[in-house]
C-alpha atoms as one frame of an Amber mdcrd trajectory, in Angstrom:
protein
   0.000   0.000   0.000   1.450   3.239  -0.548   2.085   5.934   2.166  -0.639
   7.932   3.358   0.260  11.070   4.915  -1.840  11.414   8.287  -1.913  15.512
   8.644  -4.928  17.453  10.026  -5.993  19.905   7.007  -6.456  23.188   7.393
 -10.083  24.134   8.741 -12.479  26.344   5.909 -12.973  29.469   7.440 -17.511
  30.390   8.190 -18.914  30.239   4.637 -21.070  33.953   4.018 -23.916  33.229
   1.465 -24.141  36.607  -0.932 -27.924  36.673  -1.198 -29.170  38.466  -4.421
 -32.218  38.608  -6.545 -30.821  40.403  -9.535 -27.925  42.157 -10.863 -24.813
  40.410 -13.053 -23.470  37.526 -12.181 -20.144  37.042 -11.927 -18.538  34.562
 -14.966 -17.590  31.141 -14.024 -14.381  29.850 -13.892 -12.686  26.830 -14.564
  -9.885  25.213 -12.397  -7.373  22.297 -12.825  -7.602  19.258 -10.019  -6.031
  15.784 -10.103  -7.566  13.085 -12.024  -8.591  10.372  -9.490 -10.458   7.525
 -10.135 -12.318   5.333  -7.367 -12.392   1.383  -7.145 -14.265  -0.605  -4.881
 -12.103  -3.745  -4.147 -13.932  -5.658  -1.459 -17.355  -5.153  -0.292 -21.114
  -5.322  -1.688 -19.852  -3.029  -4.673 -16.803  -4.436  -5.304 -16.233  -3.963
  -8.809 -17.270  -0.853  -9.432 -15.729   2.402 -10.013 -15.854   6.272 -10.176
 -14.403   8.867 -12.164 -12.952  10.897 -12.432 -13.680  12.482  -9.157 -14.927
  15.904  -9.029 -13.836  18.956  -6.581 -16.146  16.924  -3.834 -17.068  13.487
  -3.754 -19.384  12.394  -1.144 -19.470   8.852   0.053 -21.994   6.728   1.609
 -24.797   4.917   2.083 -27.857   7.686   0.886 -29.217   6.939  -2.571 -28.032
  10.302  -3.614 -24.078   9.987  -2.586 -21.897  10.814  -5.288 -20.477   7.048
  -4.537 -23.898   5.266  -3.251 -22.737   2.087  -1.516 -24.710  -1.107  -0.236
 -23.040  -1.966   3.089 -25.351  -2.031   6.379 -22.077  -1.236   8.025 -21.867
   2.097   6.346 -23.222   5.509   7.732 -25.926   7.413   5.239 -23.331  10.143
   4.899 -20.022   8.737   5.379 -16.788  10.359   4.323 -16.217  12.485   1.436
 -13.082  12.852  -0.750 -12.259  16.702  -1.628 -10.059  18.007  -4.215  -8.229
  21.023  -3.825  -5.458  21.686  -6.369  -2.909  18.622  -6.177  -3.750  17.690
  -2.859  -6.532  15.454  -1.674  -8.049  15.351   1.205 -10.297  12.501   3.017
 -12.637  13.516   5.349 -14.814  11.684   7.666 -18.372  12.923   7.811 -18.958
  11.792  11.802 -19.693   8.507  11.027 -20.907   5.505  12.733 -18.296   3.207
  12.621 -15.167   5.529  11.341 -13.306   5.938   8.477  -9.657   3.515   7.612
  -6.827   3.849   6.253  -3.669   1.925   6.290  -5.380   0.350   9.957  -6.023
   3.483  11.525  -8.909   6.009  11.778  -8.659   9.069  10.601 -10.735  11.971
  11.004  -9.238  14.850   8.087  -6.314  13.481   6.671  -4.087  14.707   3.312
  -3.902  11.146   0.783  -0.987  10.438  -1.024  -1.459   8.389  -4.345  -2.452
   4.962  -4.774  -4.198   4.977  -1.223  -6.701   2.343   0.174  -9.596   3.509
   2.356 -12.125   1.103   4.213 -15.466   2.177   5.731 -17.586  -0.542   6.779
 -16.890  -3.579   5.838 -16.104  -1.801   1.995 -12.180  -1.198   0.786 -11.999
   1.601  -2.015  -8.968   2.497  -3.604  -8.155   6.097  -4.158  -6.062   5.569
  -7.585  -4.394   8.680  -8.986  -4.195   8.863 -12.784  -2.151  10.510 -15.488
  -2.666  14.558 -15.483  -5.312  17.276 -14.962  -8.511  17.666 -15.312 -10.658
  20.718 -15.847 -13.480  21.459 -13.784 -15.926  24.440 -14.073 -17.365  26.615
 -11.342 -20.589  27.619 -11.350 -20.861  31.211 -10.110 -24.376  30.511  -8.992
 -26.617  27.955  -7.301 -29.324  26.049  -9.732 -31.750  29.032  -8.690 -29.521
  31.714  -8.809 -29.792  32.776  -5.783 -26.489  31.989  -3.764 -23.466  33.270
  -5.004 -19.890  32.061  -4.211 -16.951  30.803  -6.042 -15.089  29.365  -3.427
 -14.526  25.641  -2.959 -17.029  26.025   0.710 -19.539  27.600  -2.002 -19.298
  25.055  -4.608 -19.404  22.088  -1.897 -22.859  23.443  -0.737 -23.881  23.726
  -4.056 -23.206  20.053  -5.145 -24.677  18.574  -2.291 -28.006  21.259  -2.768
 -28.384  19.614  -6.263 -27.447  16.182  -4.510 -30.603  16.703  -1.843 -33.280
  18.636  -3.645 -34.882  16.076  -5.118 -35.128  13.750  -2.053 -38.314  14.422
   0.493 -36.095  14.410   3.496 -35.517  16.657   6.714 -32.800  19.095   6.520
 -31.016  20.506   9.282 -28.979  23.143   8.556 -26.184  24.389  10.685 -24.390
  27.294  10.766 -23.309  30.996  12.561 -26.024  33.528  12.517 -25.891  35.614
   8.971 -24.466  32.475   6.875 -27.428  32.215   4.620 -28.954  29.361   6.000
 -32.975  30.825   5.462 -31.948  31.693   1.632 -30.504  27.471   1.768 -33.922
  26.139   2.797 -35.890  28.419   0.503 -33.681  27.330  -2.357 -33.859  23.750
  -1.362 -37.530  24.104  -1.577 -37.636  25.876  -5.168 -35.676  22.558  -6.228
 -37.959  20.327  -5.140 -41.061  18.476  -6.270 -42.576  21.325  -3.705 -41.291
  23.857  -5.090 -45.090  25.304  -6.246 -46.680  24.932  -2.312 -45.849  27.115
   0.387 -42.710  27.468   2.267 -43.267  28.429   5.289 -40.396  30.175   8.239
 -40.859  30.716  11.236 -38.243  31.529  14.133 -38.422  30.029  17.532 -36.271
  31.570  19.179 -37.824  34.950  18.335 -41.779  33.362  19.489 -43.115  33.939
  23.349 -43.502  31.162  25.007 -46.769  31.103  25.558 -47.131  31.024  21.679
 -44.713  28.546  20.288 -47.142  25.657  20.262 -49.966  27.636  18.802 -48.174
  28.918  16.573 -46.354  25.565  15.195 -50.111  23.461  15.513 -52.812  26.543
  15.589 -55.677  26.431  17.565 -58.753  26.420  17.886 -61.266  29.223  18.867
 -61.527  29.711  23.116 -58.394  27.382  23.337 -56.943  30.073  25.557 -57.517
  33.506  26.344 -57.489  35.733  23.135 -58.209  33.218  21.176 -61.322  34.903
  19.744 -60.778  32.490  16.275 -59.360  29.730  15.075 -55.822  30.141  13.449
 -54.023  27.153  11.610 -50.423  26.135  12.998 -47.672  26.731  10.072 -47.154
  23.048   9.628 -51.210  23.314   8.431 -50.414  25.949   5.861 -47.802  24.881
   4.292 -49.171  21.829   3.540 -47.980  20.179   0.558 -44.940  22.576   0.588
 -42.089  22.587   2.827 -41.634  24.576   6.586 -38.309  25.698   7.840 -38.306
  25.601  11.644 -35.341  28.296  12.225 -33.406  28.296  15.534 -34.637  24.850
  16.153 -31.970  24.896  19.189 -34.568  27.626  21.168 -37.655  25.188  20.860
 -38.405  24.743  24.665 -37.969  21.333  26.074 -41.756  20.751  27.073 -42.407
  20.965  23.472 -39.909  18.985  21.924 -41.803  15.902  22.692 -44.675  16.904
  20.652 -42.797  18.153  17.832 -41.139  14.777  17.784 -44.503  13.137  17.308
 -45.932  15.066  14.552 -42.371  14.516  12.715 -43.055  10.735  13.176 -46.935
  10.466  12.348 -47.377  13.470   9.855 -50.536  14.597  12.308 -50.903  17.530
  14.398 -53.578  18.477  17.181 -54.306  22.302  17.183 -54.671  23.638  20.595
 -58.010  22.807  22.374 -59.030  20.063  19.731 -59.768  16.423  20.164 -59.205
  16.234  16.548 -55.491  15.753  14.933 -54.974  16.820  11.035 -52.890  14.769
   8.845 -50.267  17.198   7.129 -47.597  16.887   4.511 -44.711  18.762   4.564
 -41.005  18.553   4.190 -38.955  20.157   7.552 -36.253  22.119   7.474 -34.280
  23.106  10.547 -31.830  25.566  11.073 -29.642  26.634  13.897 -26.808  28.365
  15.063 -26.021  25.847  17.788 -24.017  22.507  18.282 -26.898  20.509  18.917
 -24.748  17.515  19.292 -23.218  18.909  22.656 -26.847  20.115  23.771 -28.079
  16.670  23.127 -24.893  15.529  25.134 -26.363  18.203  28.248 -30.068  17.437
  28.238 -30.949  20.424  26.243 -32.339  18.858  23.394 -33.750  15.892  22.838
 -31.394  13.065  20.815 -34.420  11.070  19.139 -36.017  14.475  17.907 -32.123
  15.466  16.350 -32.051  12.552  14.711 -35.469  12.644  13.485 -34.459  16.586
  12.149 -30.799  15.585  10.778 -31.984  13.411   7.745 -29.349  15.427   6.048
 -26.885  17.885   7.471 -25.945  20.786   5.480
């Protein structure tokens, strides 16, 4: 096997979204990468192969993985392989059961040529071929809305086209001004939803007292005020898609109920007997590491995983 080189890459820096609804866009621009091909060796795929590799190559079990694989033993998102110039670097995407190389398990590591990599019970071969390739940058995402050149950009671009199509939650993670509202409404526009609402709403920014109205609606006398009956917003966007921003603020009472109209597509508006069936796609957004509040008792780890379908 040839020599890997096991050195921590260089963390991207907070990826800014440029959100704009007209005006020029910039031109795109092509860049030269390695030429890598991708062998499966041993595994329920072995046999097959991929290339060449593009700028970001995502790898996994999820049907819509760049390199879709069949072993139980591998995690939905897995690893991906990036691209940057003449290096190439193997990341592990906080999977299940880890990422290998040469015996050990690696988290962010820089390949050298020639390299094997196991996840699972699957060995893939990262096998470097003669020359260059050219790859074009889009300066735009499909709706041309999001704006970026950069290798971040492109990455969330790839794996927007990657996830549109597919009907499942999103959570979306990120510091506060990175775009992530202008993500979820493009996700939406590239989906089979993409004609029924989308619907936002931020719970970190709702009273208390209002959060589960507001989310399941209610009916008339349910509480004081209530001179009417008001629909929830997983009720109007039915059919379309709701993005639940600063999902880490949703108060701990509630999360249970939440969870259960995730899991049985129903809700119960305040002061009814009666539940509604609804269909919708979530989206979730926050600022936090909901990993570590999960670890604390903050937030609850069945509804996380329930929200994290896909991260972004």
């Amino acid at each position: 096997m040839s020599r890997v080189f096991y050195t921590r890459a260089r963390a991207m820096p907070p990826t800014t979204l440029k959100y704009e609804g007209s005006g020029t866009l910039p031109a795109s621009v092509r860049v030269d990468i390695r030429r890598l091909t991708l062998v499966i060796e041993q595994g329920p795929d072995a046999g097959k192969s991929f290339g060449p590799l593009s700028e970001h190559t995502i790898i996994g079990r999820n049907p819509w993985c760049d390199v879709p694989l069949l072993d139980d033993r591998v995690s939905g998102q897995h690893c991906e392989i990036v691209v940057v110039g003449d290096y190439v670097h193997l990341r592990d995407l906080a999977s299940t059961n880890g990422t290998y190389c040469s015996g050990l398990r690696v988290v962010d590591v820089i390949l050298g040529s020639n390299v094997l990599v196991q996840v699972g019970d699957t060995v893939l071969r990262v096998r470097a071929e003669d020359g260059l390739q050219s790859v074009e940058r889009s300066p735009a995402d499909p709706t041309g809305k999001l704006i970026g050149l950069s290798a971040p950009m492109q990455r969330l671009f790839g794996m927007m086209r990657r996830v549109a199509p597919h009907d499942l939650p999103v959570l979306l993670m990120g510091e506060t001004g990175t775009g992530k509202t202008a993500v979820a409404s493009a996700l939406h526009a590239l989906s089979a939803r993409a004609a029924r609402p989308f619907v936002a709403v931020n719970c970190g920014a709702l009273p208390a007292e209002l959060v589960e109205s507001t989310l399941f609606g209610h009916v008339k006398g349910a509480f004081t005020g209530a001179h009417k009956g008001s629909q929830g917003i997983f009720e109007q966007a039915h059919g379309g898609s709701v993005l639940l921003d600063e999902i880490g603020e949703m108060p701990l009472a509630l999360q249970p109920k939440l969870l259960s109209v995730l899991e049985t597509r129903r809700v119960r508006p305040v002061g009814s007997e009666h539940e509604v069936p609804i269909d919708v796609r979530v989206f979730a957004a926050t600022n936090r590491r909901l990993p570590a509040d999960v670890a604390q008792g903050r937030f609850r780890q069945d509804l996380y995983f329930r929200l994290a379908g896909i991260e972004l």
